[in-house]
Backbone as JSON, one array per atom type, in Angstrom:
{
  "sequence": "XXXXXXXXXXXXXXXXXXXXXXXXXXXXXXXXXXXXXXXXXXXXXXXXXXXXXXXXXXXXXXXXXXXXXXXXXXXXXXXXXXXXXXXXXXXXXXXXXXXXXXXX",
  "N": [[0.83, -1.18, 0.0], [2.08, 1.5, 0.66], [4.13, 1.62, -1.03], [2.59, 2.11, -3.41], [2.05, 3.97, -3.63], [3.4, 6.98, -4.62], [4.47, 9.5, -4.19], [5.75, 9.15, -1.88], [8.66, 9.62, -0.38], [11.49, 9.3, 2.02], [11.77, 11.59, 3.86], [9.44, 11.94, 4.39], [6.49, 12.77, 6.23], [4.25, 11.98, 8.81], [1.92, 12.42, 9.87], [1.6, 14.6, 7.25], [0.78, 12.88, 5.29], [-0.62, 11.41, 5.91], [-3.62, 11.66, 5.08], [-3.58, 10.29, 2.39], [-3.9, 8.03, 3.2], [-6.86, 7.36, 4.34], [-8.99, 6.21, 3.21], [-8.17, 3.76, 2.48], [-9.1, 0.83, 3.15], [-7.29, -1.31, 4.05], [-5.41, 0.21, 5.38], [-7.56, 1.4, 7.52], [-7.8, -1.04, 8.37], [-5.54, -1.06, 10.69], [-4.18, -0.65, 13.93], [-4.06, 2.82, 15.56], [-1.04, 3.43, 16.63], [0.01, 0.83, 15.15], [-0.02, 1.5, 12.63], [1.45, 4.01, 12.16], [3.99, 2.4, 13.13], [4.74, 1.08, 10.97], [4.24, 2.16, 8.7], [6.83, 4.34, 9.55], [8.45, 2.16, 9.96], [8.61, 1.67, 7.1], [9.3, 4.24, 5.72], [12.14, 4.03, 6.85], [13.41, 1.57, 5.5], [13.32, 2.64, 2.97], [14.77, 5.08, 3.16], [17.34, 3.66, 3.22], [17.55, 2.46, 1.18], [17.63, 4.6, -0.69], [20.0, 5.82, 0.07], [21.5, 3.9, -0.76], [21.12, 4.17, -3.37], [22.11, 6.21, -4.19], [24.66, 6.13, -2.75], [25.82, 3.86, -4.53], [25.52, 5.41, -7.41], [27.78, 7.67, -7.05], [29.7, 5.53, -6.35], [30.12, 4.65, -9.0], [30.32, 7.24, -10.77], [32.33, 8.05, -9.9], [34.32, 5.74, -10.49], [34.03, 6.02, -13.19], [34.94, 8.28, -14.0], [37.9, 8.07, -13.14], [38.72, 6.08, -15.22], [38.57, 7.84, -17.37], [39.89, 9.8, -16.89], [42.29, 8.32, -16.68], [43.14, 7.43, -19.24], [43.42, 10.51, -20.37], [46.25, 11.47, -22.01], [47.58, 13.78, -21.23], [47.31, 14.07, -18.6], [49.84, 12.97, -15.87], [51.2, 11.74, -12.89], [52.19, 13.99, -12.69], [50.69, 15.77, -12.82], [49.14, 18.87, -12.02], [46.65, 19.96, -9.43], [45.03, 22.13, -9.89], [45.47, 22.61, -12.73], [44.1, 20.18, -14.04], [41.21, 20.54, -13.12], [41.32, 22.82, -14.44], [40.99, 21.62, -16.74], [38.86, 19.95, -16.96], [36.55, 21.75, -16.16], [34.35, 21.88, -17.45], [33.23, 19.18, -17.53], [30.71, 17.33, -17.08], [30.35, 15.2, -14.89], [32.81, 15.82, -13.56], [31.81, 17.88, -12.7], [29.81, 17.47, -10.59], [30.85, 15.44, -9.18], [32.13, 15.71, -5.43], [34.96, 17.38, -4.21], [36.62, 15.66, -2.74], [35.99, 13.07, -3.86], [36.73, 12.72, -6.34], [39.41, 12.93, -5.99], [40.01, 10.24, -5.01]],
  "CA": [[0.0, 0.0, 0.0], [2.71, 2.01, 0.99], [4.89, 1.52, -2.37], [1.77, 2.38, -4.24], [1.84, 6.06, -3.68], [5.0, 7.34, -5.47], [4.41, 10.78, -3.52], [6.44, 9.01, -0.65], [10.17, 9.29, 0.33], [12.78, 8.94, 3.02], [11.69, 12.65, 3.86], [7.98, 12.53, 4.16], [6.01, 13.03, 7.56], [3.37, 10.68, 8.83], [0.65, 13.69, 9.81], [1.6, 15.47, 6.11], [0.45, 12.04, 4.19], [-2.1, 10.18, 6.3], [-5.04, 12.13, 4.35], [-3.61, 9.6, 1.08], [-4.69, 6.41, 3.05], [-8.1, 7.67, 5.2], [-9.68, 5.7, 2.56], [-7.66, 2.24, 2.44], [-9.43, -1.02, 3.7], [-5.65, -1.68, 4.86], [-5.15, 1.77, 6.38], [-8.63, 1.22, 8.31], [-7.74, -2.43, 9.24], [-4.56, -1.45, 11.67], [-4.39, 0.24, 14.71], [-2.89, 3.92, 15.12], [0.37, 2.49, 16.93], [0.95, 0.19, 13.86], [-0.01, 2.57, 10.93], [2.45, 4.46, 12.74], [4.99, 2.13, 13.2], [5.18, 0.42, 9.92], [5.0, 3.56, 8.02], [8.58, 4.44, 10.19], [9.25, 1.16, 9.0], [8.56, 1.83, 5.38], [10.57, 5.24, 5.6], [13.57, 3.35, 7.54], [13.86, 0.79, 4.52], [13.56, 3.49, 1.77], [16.22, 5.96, 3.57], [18.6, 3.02, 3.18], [17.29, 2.43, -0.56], [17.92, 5.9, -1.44], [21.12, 5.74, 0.94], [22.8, 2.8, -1.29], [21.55, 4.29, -4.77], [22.81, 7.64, -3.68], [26.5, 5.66, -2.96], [25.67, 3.16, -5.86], [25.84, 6.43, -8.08], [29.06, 7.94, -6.61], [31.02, 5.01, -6.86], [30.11, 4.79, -10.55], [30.74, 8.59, -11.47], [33.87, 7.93, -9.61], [35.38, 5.42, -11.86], [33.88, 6.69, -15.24], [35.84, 9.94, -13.93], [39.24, 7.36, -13.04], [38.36, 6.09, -16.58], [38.53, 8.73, -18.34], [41.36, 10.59, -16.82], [43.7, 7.27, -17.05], [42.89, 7.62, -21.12], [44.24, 11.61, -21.13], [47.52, 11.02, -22.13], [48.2, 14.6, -20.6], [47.35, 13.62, -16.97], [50.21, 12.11, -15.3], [51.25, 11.63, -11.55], [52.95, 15.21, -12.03], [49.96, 16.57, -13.06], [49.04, 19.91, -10.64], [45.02, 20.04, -9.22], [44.37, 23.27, -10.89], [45.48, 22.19, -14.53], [43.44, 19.41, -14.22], [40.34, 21.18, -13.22], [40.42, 23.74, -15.61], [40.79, 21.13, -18.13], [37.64, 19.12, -17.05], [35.59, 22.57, -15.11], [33.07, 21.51, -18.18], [32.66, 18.05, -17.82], [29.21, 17.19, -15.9], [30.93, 14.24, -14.02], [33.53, 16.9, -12.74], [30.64, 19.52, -11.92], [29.01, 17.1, -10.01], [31.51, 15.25, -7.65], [32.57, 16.32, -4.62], [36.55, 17.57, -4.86], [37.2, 14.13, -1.92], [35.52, 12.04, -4.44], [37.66, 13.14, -7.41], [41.09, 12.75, -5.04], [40.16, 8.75, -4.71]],
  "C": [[0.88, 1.25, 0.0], [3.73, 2.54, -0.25], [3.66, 2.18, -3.58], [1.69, 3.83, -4.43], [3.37, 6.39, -3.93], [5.16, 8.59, -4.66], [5.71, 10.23, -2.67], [7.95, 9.06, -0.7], [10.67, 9.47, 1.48], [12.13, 10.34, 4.01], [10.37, 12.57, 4.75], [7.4, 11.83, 5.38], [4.6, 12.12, 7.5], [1.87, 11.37, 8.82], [0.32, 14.11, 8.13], [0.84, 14.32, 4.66], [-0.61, 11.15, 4.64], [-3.39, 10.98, 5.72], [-4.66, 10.87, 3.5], [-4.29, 8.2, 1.13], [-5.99, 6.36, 4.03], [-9.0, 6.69, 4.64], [-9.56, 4.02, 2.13], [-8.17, 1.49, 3.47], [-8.42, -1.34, 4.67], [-5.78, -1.18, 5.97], [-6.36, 1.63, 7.42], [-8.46, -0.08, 9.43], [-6.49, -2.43, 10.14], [-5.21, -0.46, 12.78], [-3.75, 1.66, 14.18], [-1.62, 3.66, 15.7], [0.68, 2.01, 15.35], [1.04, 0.48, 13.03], [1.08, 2.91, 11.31], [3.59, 3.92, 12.46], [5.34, 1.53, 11.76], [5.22, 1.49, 8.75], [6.52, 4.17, 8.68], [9.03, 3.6, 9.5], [10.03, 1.2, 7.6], [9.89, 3.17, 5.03], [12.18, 4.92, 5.92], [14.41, 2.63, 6.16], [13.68, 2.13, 3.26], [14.42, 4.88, 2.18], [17.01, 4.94, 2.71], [18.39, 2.83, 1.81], [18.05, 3.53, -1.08], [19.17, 6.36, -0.92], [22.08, 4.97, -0.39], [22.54, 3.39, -2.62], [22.05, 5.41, -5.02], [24.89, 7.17, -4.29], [26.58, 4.97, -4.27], [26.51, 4.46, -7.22], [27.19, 7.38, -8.04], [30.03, 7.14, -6.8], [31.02, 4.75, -8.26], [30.43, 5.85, -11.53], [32.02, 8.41, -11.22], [35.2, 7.09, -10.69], [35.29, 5.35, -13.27], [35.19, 7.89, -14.99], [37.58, 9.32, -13.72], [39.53, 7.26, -14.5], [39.08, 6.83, -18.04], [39.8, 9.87, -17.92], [42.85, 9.82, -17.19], [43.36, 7.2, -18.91], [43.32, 9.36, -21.55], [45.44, 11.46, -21.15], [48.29, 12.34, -21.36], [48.02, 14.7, -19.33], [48.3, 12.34, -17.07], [50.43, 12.46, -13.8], [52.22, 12.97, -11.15], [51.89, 16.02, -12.68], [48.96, 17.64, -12.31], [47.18, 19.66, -10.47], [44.54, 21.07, -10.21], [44.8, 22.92, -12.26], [44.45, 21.2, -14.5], [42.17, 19.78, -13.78], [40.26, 21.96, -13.73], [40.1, 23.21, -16.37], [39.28, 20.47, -18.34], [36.57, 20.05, -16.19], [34.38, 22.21, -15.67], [32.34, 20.11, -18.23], [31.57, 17.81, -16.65], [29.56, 16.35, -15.05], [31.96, 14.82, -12.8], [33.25, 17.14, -11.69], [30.2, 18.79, -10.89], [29.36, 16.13, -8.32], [32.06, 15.96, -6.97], [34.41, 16.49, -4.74], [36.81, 16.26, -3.76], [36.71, 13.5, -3.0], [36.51, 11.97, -5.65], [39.12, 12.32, -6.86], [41.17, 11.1, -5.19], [39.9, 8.33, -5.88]]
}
């Protein structure tokens, strides 16, 4: 029931969304304790969802961005931080990691 409403994430308050299930059979058939608690539930397991595809996504920009720097033949291991960010200030993979994420 809970998965069915796309409205929901990691974020979203139990007061600000119980109007969506006033009307569910389900939602009618628990107590308020367990609506309660299994909605926490539901938010608990979709933090950590949106937790791992969050990192999922980071470690994958990370080594497209390894990738693709071990293929410029003008990056080597004497190559300064600032040359190498001006060269890539345009690339969206750049723009988008954090300067620790880049470093590893």
């Amino acid at each position: 029931m809970l998965e069915e409403k796309k409205v929901l994430d990691s974020d979203s308050k139990f007061y600000k969304v119980f109007h969506l299930f006033v009307n569910d059979y389900r939602w009618k058939a628990l107590e308020d304790r367990e609506r309660e608690q299994i909605f926490q539930d539901y938010l608990d397991d979709l933090f950590e969802k949106e937790k791992e595809e969050t990192n999922q996504k980071i470690k994958d920009e990370r080594e497209e961005l390894r990738k693709m720097l071990a293929k410029d033949p003008e990056i080597t291991s004497l190559s300064k931080w600032h040359e190498v960010s001006e060269k890539y200030k345009d690339n969206k993979i750049w723009q988008e990691l954090p300067d620790y994420d880049k470093l590893q």
